[in-house]
Phi, psi and omega in degrees: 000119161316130152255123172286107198303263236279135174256078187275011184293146182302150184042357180276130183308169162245171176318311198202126186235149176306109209013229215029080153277314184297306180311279175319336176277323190302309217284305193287333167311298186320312196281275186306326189240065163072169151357141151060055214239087156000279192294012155315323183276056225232143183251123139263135158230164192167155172255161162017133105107350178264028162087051155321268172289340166303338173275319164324302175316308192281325149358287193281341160310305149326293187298335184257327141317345175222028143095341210289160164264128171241110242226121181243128170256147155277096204274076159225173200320323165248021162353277181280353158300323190298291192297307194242051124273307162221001154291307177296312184289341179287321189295281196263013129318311190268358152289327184183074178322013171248006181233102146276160197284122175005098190277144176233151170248143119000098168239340173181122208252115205231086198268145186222187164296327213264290161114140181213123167221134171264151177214152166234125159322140190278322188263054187040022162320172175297168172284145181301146180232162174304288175304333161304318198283344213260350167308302192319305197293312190320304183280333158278321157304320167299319203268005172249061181029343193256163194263193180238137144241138193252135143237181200226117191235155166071049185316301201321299191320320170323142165299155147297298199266026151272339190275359182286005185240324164328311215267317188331306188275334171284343161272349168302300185307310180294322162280356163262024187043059146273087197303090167223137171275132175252130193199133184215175195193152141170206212268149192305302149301345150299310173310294209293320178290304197313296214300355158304326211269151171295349184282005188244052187296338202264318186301329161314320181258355153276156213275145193299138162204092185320111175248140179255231151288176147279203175247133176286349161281319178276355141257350154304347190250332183283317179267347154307296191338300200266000170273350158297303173328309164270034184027044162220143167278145142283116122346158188235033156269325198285336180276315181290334189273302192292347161279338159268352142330303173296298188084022188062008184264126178338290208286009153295280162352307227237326162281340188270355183287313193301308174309281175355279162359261161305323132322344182270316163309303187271016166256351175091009198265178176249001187245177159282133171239151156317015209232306188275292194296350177277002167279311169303336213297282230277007132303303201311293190335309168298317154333301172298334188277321174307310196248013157247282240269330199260338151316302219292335175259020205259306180274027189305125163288152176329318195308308194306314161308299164314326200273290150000307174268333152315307156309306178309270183357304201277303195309309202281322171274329185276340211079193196294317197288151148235129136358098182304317181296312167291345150317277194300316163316308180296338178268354141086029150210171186294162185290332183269000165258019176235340193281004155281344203264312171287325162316288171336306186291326176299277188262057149272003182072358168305321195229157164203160192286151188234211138333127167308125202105346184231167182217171159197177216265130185293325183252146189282136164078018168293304168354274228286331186294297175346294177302345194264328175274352191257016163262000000 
């Protein structure tokens, strides 16, 4: 069975990624320089589809590469019931099997609309605390050398106050000299609302790490690599077309290689040809507008939209930059009554500033999706 090397599915590492090196030195800076170390702390933002949780993943990869225990937390309704019930006590059980993990009982059932079950530690220790257990794991990891990494993904999603009982037990641990690590992700606008509230202070102080585009060399080298990988080439016209498709959007990358790919497979050829991918674009597009543009637009205010399809409109005629001014004209107001609407967008990560005076759509083929639903 032929395997296809590229991975466009949401959070799957790919064969071979695509720059972020400064990221990854940044992470490992972290790792090596010691106890209270900045990069200990990593913030990721982005908006859809720019490798977000793909770089977590190499994080922690990294990390169990220098030995480390890597502990993923889950930003839902039990998190932190999760970790220090059954994520913390599994960790250093599976560190050091002579520290079993906490046994709990059954003690009482309680039916409701709701439904309730109570437990108690079995040899009556005190009840387990989040800082206690991540003590724990800490102090067994100090004494087998290695550090503890918690990552956290899809941030945005996250309680206030679990991660304020999260950042709590980690700062403890870090004044208590422990070698433990933090790395979270999530969408640029979401991120941006928590860190108002007060309870995310630690989150706030950690260092930021903005993700963007690629580079057209770090996608050109990314999709030689991994279709080498599978003993098929990009031609190297069929490579120049397929780097300007991607446009430098990660999840691009990983989709026009795949498609690419296969197309190439199912013509009987042994390379990628210049054939196969102008056969693929306008796959590639519908795609993008399904499992991006229509997540990414889902929670949009009306204004916002109206502002959004006037741009699709213009973009066809104008090209990518569109006149801010002309906006607000097509929209039969003045330019200072569309910039909260423009603000908004920006950072919902939808728009970014171009040219002064201009804006044009943050992710490749939003245009072109817009115009297509509104027919």
């Amino acid at each position: 069975m032929i395997t296809n090397p590229f991975r466009p599915g949401f959070g799957v590492s790919p064969f071979e990624l695509g720059g972020r090196q400064v990221e990854l030195s940044t992470f490992m800076y972290g790792l090596l320089g010691g106890v209270g170390s900045m990069q200990r702390a990593l913030l990721v933002s982005g908006s859809r589809g720019v490798g977000k949780t793909v770089l977590l993943n190499e994080f922690e990869r990294q990390a169990r590469e220098q030995g480390w225990v890597v502990v993923r937390a889950y930003p839902d309704a039990e998190m932190i019931s999760r970790l220090r019930d059954s994520t913390l006590p599994q960790a250093y059980y599976d560190l050091d099997q002579s520290e079993p993990p906490r046994k709990r009982t059954v003690t009482g059932i309680g039916i409701s609309s709701l439904g309730s079950v109570t437990t108690q530690v079995e040899d009556h220790d005190p009840a387990p605390t989040l800082l206690g257990e991540l003590r724990r794991l800490a102090e067994i990891a100090q004494v087998h050398g290695v550090g503890v990494l918690i990552t956290l993904d899809e941030l945005q999603a996250a309680r206030i106050e679990d991660l304020a009982q999260l950042a709590t037990a980690i700062q403890d641990l870090v004044r208590d000299n422990f070698d433990i690590a933090f790395a979270t992700a999530g969408l640029t606008f979401g991120v941006e609302a928590l860190l108002e509230h007060p309870g995310t202070t630690f989150m706030r102080r950690a260092q930021r790490l903005e993700l963007g585009g690629l580079s057209d060399t770090d996608v050109a080298e990314a999709l030689t690599k991994t279709a080498a990988a599978s003993g098929r080439e990009f031609e190297e016209g069929a490579l120049l077309l397929a780097v300007d498709l991607v446009q430098g959007y990660p999840f691009l990358l990983q989709l026009v290689g795949s498609l690419a790919w296969a197309r190439s497979v199912m013509a009987g050829d042994t390379s990628i040809k210049e054939a196969h991918v102008l056969a693929i674009a306008e796959d590639v597009k519908q795609l993008m507008g399904i499992q991006v543009h229509k997540i990414a637009l889902k929670a949009v205010p009306d204004g916002e939209m109206e502002f959004l399809r006037t741009m699709a409109r213009l973009e066809a005629e104008h090209g990518p930059e569109i006149p801010v001014a002309r906006i607000a004209a097509e929209m039969g107001r003045k330019p200072n009554g569309i910039s909260v609407w423009r603000r908004n967008l920006i950072e919902r990560d939808l728009v970014t500033p171009s040219s002064y005076g201009h804006v044009r759509f943050a992710m490749p083929y939003m245009g072109e999706y817009l115009r297509s639903v509104e027919m």
